[in-house]
ZAMARGU-4260 file (C-alpha; in steps of 0.2 Angstrom, whole numbers, plus 5000, padded with zeros to 4 digits):
<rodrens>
0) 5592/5555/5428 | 5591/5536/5426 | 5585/5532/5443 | 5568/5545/5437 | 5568/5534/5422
5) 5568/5519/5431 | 5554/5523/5445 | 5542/5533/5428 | 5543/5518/5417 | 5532/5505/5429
10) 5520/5519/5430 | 5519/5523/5411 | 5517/5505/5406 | 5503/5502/5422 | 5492/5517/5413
15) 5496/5512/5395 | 5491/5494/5403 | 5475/5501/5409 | 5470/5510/5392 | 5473/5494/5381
20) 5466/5482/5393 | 5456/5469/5382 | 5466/5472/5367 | 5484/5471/5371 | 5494/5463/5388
25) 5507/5474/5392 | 5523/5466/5403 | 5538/5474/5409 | 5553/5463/5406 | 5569/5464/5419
30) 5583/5460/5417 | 5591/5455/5435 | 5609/5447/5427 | 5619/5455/5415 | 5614/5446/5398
35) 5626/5439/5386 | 5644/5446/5392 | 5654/5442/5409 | 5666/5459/5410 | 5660/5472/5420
40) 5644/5474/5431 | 5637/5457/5436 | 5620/5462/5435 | 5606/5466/5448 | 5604/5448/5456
45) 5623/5452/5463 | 5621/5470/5468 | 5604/5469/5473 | 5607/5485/5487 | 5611/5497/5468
50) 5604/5514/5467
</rodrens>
């Protein structure tokens, strides 16, 4: 369910993009290293072949 989630939410935001263009800039923010904590899952910039 998660991986659905991560390959819908580009898609939502590029139309929602498209209907706000000349009002609002809509960005998708990544994260590619685990923010903030060092236990557990490194992040994506060191398990880059994930899901």
């Amino acid at each position: 369910m998660i991986r659905q989630r991560r390959k819908s939410m580009p898609a939502r935001l590029l139309a929602l993009r498209d209907e706000l263009q000349g009002e609002l800039e809509i960005v998708m923010r990544v994260y590619f290293e685990k923010p903030r904590t060092t236990v557990g899952w490194k992040g994506l910039i060191n398990d880059p072949h994930m899901g």
